[in-house]
N, C-alpha and C positions, 0 to 999 in steps of 0.2 A: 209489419215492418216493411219500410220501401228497400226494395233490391238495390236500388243506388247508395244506399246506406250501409251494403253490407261490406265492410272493407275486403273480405275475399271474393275470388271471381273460379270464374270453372276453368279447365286447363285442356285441350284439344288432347294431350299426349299426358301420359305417367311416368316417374321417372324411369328412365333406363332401366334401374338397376331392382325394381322391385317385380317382385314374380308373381306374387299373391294377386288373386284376382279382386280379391275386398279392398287390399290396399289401394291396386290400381285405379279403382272405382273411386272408392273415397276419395282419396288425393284428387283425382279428375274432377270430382264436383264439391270439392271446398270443402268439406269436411275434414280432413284429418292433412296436418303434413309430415312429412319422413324426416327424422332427424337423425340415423343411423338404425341399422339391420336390429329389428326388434324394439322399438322406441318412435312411439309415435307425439305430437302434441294434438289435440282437440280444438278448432276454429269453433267459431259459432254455428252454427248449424248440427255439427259434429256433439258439440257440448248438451245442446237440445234434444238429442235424440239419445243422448246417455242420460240426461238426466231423468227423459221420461219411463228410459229402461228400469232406472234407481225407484223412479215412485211408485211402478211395478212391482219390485222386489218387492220391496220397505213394506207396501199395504198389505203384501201377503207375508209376510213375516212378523207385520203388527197381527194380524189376525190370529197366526199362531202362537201371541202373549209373549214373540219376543223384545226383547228391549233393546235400543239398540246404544250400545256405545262405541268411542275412538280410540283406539287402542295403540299404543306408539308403532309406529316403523322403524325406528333405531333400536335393538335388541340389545343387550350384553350377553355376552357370549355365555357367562356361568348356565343358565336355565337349558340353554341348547347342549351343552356339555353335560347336565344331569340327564338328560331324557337320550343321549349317544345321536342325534343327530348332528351336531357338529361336526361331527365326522363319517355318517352312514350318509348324509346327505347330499351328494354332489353338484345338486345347482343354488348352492349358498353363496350368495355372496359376502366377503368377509373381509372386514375393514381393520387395519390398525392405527388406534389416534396418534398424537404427538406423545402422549405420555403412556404409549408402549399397551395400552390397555384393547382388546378384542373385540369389536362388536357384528353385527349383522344387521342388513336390512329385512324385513320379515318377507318372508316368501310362504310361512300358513303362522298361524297364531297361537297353537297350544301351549309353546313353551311362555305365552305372556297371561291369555285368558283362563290359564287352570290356576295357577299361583292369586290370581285377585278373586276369582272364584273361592279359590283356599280358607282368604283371610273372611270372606262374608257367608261363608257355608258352615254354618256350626252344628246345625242337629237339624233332624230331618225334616221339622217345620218348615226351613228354608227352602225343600223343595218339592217341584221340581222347578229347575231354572233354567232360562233361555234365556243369550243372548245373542245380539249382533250387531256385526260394522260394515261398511261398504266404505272401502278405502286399497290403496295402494299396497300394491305387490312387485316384488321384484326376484327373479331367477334369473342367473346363469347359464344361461342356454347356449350349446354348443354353435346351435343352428339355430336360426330365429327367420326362418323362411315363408310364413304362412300368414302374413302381414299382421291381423290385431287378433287373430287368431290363436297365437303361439308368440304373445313376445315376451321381451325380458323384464319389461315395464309395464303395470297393466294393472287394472281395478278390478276388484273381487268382492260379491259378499262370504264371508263367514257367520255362520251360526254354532252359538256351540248349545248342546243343552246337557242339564246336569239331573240323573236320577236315582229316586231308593231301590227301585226293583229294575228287576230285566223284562217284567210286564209291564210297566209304565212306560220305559223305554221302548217294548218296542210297537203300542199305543202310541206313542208320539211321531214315532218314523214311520209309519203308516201316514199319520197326517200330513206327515212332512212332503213324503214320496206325490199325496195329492196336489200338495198347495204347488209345488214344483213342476206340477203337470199345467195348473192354473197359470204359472207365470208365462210357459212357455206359449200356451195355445193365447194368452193377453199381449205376446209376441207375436203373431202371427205364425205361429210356428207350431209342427205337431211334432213331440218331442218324443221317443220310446224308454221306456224306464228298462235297462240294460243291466240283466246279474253282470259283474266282474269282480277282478281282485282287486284286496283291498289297498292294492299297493305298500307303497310306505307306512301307509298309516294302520296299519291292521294288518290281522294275519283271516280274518274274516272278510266273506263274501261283501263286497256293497253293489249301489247302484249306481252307477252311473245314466246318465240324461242324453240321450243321440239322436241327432236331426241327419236323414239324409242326406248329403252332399256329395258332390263329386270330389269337392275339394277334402273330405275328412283324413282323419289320419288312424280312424279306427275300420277296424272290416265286423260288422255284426250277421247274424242269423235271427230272425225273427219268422215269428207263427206269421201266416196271412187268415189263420182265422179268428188266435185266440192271443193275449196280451203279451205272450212270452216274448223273450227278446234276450241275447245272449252276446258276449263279447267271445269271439271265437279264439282269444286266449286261454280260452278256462274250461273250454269243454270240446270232447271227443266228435261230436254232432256235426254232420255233412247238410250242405244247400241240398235239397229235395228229403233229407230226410221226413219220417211224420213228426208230427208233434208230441212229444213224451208227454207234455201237459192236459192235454186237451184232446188227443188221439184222434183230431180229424186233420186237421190243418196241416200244410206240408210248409217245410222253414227254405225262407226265400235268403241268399246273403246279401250285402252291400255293403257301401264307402259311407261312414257317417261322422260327425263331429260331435263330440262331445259340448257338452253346454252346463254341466254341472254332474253332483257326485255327495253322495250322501253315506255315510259312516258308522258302522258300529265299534267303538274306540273302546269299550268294553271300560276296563279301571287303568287302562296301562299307564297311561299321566297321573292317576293320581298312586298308583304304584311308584311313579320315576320321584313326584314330590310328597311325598307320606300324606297326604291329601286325606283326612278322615272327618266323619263328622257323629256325632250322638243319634243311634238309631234309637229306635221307642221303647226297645228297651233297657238303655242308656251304655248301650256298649256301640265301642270305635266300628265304622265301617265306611267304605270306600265308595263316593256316588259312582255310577255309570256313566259313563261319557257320548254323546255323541256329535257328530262335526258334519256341518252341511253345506256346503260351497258352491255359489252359482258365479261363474269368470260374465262380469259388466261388459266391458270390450270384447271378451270374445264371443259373448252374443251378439253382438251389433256385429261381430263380422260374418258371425255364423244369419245371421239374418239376409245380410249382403250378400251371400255365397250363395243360398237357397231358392232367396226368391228374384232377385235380379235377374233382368232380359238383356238381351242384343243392344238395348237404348240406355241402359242405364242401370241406375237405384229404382226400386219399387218397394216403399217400406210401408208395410202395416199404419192402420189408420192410429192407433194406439199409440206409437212410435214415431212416428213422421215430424219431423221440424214442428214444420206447417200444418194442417190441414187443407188451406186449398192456398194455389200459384195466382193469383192474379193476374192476367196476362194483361196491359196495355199496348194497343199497336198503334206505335208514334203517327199523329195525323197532325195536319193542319189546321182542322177541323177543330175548335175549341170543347166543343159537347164531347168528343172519346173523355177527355182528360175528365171533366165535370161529372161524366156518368161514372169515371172508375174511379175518384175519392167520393161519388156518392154512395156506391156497393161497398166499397174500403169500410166505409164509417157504417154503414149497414150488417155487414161482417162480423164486423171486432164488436159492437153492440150487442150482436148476439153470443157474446163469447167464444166465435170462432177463430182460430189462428191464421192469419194472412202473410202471404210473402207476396206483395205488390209490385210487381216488375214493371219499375215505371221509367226504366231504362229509353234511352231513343237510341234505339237496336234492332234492324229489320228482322221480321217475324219470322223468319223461317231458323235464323240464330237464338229468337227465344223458342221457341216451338221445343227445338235441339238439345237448348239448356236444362229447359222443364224436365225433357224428359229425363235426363241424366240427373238433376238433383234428387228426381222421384216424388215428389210430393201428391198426395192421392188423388188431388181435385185439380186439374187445370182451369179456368174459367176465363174465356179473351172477351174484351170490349174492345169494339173497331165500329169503322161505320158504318159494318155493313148489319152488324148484330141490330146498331142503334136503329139502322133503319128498317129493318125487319119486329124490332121491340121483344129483344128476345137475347140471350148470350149463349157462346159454344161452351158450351161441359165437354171435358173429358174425363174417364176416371185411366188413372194412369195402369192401374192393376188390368184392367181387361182392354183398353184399348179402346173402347166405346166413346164415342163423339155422336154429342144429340143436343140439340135446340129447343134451350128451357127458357121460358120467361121467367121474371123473379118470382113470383109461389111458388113456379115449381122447382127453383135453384135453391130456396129458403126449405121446402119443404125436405128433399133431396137430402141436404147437407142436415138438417135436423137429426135426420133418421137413420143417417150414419152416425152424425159425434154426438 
């Protein structure tokens, strides 16, 4: 894609009034614009890097034989009103039509995906079952300060899966807890799987998902020898204590963000909907439920918070718009312009992603841009590469700038994507 094509452009400043250091960031480099406190819209680039988050998900949730379906956003209220969250709930939003009638936008999905569950779960044949959506959520939120982090508008996957035993079940959330370590490290990201409560949804321990941040809004203890990891709501446990688990390691604390959270819901949904189905040996019984939620936007910001420098976005090659920046530096000289649609077409032939900046913009403005969109690979054609027979690589992640000819810009970029 040529950079002159892209209707957004970068922004020196962030609005006034946003705090969040991922907002600020994004909004600066075209990605994402602020339409009010907690509500963002997605630009092209922004859209690109959510999507390739989704195809992350999605392969790892196809793998674990989920299925994935679209599950409405407009609720009626009855299904919220059997299960008592209608009213235990506080960041519901709660609408009334013209004809007096209650509904909600969904902010988690049980009271929609246990009920269709209901109607195709008849005996124990059916399972165990897994499904899931990646689509739109909406809360209530008092405060919506932490830019796509914490807003009131935001895209979500749910899984839910349905089971005969509590060994099956908790076979499954095992696998789960792995594939969910999978997504985040296909993030760029090393994520700690965190005992905590089960909050709303359970009276039982889960896990929650925690990336270091400065920006988070949780405080954990974690082993530094051994996998433990702990949300210091839930337990008596001091920074320097030893490790209870592993009796060598002593527990370090920090600021981390959550990135997802995985559930043991036990029967209580299909308790709240008399939810039964024919066990084997042809008497009523109640599947086990479980819920697994990875927030889409608030991994992209939790991404942004993490690994972003002083210059900019720096995103995972996995994630990135682009793969590499094209740099052209506006010359007189007709061969720059010929040499960088001839790498262009060289490029995208090899199925690489380009973002061609064929801008006429003095270099030291693209230079500045690059870095602040992030994209992994900077590559400039000028005259003086041309003349040398060779182009400037930069990788944006480490800062390195080195003088590759095309083998070794070909082989290079090979061996990364």
């Amino acid at each position: 894609m040529r950079q002159s094509e892209l209707f957004t452009k970068t922004r020196k400043e962030a609005p006034a009034d946003e705090v969040a250091n991922n907002a600020k960031l994004l909004i600066r480099a075209g990605y994402i614009h602020k339409e009010m406190a907690g509500v963002y819209s997605y630009l092209p680039l922004g859209m690109r890097v959510l999507q390739k988050i989704e195809n992350i998900v999605r392969d790892e949730m196809n793998k674990m034989g989920g299925q994935e379906i679209r599950m409405a956003t407009l609720h009626p209220s009855e299904p919220w009103k059997q299960t008592g969250a209608w009213d235990s709930v506080d960041v519901v939003f709660k609408i009334h039509s013209r004809t007096e009638k209650e509904y909600t936008v969904g902010q988690s999905e049980e009271e929609i995906v246990v009920p269709i569950a209901q109607e195709y779960v008849t005996s124990y044949k059916d399972l165990p079952l897994a499904v899931y959506q990646i689509g739109q959520k909406y809360r209530d939120e008092l405060r919506a300060k932490s830019g796509i982090m914490r807003g009131r508008e935001f895209t979500m996957k749910d899984m839910y899966s349905f089971h005969e035993t509590q060994e099956d079940f908790e076979r499954f959330y095992a696998m789960m807890k792995d594939a969910y370590l999978r997504v985040y490290a296909r993030c760029g990201l090393v994520a700690k799987a965190t005992e905590a409560s089960g909050g709303a949804f359970t009276k039982k321990l889960s896990y929650e998902f925690m990336v270091l941040t400065g920006a988070g809004e949780d405080d954990i203890l974690y082993c530094d020898s051994c996998s433990y990891c702990v949300n210091t709501e839930i337990t008596n446990e001091k920074e320097g204590n030893v490790c209870t688990r592993c009796n060598t390691g002593v527990l370090a604390r920090a600021t981390a963000s959550e990135v997802g959270n995985i559930f043991d819901l036990g029967t209580k949904y299909p308790d709240d909907f008399g939810f039964t189905y024919k066990d084997r040996d042809g008497e009523d019984k109640k599947p086990i439920v479980g819920c697994f939620g990875i927030g889409i936007t608030r991994l992209m910001g939790v991404i942004t918070e993490a690994l972003s420098d002083e210059n900019g976005l720096v995103w995972p090659k996995e994630v990135a718009p682009f793969e590499v920046h094209l740099t052209e530096i506006p010359s007189a000289d007709t061969k720059v312009r010929a040499e960088t649609e001839k790498l262009y077409a060289e490029l995208t032939t090899r199925g690489i992603e380009v973002l061609w900046d064929d801008r006429d913009v003095r270099a030291g403005e693209k230079f500045a841009e690059s870095d602040l969109v992030g994209i992994p690979f900077r590559v400039v054609v000028s005259e003086k590469t041309i003349a040398g027979g060779t182009f400037e690589m930069k990788a944006r992640a480490t800062g390195e700038v080195s003088m590759v000819d095309r083998e070794e810009l070909f082989y290079i970029l090979n061996s990364k994507f």
